[in-house]
C-alpha positions in Angstrom: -32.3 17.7 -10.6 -29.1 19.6 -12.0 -27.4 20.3 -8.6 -28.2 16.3 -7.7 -26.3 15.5 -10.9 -23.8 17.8 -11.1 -22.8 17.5 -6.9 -20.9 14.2 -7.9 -19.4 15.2 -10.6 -17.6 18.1 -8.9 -17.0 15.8 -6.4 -15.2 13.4 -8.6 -13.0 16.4 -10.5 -11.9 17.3 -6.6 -11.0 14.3 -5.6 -9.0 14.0 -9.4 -7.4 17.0 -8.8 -6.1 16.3 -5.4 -5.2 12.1 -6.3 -2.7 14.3 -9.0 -1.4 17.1 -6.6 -0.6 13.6 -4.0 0.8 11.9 -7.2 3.4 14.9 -8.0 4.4 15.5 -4.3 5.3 11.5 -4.0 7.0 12.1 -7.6 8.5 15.2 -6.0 10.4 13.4 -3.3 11.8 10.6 -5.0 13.4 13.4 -7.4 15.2 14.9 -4.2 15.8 11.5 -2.7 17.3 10.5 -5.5 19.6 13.0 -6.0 20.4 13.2 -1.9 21.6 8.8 -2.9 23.7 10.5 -5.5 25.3 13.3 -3.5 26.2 10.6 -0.3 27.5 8.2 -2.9 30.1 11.1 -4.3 30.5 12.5 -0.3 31.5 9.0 0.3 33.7 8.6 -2.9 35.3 11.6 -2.8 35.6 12.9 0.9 34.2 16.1 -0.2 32.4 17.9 2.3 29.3 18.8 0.7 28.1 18.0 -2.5 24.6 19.3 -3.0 24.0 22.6 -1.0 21.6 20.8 1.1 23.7 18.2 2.4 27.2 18.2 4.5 29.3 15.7 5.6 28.7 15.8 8.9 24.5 15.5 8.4 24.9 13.1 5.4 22.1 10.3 6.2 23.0 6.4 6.1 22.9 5.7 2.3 21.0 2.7 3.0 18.4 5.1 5.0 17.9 6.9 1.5 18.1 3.9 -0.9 15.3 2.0 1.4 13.5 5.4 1.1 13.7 5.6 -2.6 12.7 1.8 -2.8 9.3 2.4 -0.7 8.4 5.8 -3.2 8.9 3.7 -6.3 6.8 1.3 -5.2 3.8 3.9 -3.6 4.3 6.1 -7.3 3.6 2.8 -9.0 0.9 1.4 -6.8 -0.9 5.1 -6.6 -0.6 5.8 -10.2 -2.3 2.8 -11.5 -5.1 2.7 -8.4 -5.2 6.7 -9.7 -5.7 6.1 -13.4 -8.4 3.2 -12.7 -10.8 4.4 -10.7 -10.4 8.0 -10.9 -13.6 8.5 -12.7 -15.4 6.4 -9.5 -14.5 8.7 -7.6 -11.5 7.0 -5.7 -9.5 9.2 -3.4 -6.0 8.2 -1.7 -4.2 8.9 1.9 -0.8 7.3 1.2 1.4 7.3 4.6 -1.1 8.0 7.5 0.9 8.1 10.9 -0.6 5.0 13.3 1.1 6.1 16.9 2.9 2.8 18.1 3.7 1.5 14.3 4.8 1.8 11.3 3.1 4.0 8.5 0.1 2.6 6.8 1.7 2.8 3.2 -1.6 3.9 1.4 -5.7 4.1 2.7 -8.2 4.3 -0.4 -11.9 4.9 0.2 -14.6 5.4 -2.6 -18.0 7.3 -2.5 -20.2 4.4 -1.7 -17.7 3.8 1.5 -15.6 1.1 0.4 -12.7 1.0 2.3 -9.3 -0.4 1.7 -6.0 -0.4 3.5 -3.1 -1.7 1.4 0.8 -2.6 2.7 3.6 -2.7 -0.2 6.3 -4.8 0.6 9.3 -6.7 -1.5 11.8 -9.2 -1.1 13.1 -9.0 -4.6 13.7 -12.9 -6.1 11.8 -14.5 -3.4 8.5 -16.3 -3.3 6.1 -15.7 -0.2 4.2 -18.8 1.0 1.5 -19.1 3.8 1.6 -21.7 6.2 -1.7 -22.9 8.0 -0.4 -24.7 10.8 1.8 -21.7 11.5 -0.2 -19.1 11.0 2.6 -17.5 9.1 3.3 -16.0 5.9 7.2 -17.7 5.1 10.1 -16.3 2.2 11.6 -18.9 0.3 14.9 -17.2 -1.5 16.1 -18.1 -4.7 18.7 -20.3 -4.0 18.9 -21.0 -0.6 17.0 -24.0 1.2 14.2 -24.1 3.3 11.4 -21.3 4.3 11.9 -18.3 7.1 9.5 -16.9 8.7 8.4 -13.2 7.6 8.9 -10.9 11.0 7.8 -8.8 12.0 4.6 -10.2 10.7 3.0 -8.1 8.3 -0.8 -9.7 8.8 -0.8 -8.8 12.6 1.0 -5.3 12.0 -1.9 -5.1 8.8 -4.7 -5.5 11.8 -3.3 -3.4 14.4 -3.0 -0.3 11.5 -6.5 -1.2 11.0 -7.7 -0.9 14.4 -5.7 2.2 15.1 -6.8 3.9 12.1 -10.4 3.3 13.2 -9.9 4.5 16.6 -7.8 8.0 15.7 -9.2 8.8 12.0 -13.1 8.3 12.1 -12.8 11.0 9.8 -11.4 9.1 6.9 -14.5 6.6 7.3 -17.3 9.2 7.8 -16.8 10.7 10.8 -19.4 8.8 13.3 -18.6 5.1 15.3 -21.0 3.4 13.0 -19.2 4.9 9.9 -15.9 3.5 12.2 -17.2 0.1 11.8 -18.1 -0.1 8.6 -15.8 -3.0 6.1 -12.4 -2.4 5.4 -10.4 -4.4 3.0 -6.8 -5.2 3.8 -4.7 -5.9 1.0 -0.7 -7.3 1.6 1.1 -5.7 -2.1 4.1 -7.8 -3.2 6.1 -5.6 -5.5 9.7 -5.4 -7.0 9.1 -8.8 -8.6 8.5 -11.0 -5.1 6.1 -14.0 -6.1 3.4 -15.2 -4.0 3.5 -19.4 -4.1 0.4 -21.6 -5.7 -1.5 -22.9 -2.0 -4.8 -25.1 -1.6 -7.6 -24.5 -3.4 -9.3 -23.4 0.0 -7.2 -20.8 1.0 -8.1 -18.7 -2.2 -11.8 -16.9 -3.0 -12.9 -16.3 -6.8 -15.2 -13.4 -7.7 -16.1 -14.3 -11.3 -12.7 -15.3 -13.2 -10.2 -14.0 -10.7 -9.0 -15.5 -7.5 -7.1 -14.4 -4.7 -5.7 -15.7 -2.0 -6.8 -15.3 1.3 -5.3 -15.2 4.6 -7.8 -15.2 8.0 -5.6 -14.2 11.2 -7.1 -11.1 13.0 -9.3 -10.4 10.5 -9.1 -11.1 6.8 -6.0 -10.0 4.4 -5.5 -10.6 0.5 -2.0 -10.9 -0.9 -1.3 -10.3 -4.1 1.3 -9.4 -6.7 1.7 -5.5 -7.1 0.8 -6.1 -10.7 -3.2 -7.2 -9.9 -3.8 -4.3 -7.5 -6.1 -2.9 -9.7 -8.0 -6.6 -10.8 -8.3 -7.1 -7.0 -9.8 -3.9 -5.8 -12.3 -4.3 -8.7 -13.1 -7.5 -7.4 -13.3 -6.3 -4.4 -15.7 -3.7 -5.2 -18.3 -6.1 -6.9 -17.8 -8.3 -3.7 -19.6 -5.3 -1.6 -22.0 -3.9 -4.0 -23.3 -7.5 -3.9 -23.5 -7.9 0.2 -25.3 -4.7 -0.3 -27.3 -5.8 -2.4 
């Protein structure tokens, strides 16, 4: 009975201790990508040719490059930290940037004992307000103070799905390691962080699990959007949502 009780628990501690270790490296990085924006910024300023011992003039990356790169770590040390101190004690363990050959990164898989399974996507458009609309099957920006709606492209639903479907196909191993473990339930989750809003839409396009409710977007498959600041009320929800189907 001691080793069934105590298997678990060791589990859990290893997959703390490891969440932490992922946690620092990310924390890591931003420190150095930081201080790379600084050192182009004075390179730039000054027309010095080197101003950390890392970087020369002539292999200086696109500031841009860097500032987008800091921009995406925030937002993964945010959204990691608070998944991290959540659900560490149920055993939660994170993959953030898993290579999908053909697209972009998938910014962060999480996966809990009892196999549940989500893939989450962080993206901003600071003072803007994302709306879905049905008839285009579209997920649209509306910017503080301009007129009218623009379409998001490249669309982050389909490009959500065809992560999912590679991830399934070249990492069984993240799932359990055998094709039925490959098709087990996945939740895909769209973040909107760095203060983008997500627009009030018809009551049907939104489910509720007990006080909370989310909305809901069906195109190749299902995806939830919500505001970077519910993660962690969401994949609670989403939790009780498959202990009941289990059930």
């Amino acid at each position: 009975m001691s080793a069934m009780t105590l298997e678990p628990t060791q589990s859990t501690a290893n997959n703390t201790q490891n969440n932490r270790e992922i946690l620092r490296q990310l924390e890591q990085e931003q420190a150095l990508v930081e201080a790379s924006c600084y050192g182009v910024s004075g390179a730039m300023a000054s027309g010095v040719g080197f101003i950390l011992p890392w970087l020369t003039l002539g292999s200086l990356p696109a500031l841009h490059v860097l500032l987008n790169r800091l921009k995406k770590l925030g937002q993964l040390i945010r959204v990691v930290t608070a998944i991290v101190n959540a659900f560490e004690t149920e055993g939660v363990e994170i993959f953030p940037r898993l290579e999908a050959p053909g697209y972009q990164p998938i910014d962060l898989f999480i996966r809990f004992p009892d196999k549940e399974f989500l893939l989450i996507s962080i993206r901003s458009f600071s003072s803007s307000t994302i709306v879905y609309n049905e008839k285009l099957e579209a997920l649209q920006i509306r910017r503080r103070g301009r007129k009218g709606l623009y379409i998001w492209r490249p669309d982050p639903l389909t490009e959500l799905s065809e992560q999912e479907q590679v991830l399934r196909k070249t990492r069984r191993d993240l799932f359990g390691g055998s094709s039925r473990d490959s098709r087990r339930p996945l939740g895909k989750v769209l973040v909107m962080s760095e203060g983008t809003n997500v627009d009030e839409h018809s009551a049907h396009l939104y489910r509720s699990v007990e006080t909370q409710k989310w909305l809901t977007v069906k195109k190749r498959g299902t995806t939830t959007v919500v505001k970077e600041d519910q993660i962690t009320a969401f994949i609670r929800t989403y939790l009780i949502e498959q202990k009941a189907n289990k059930a």
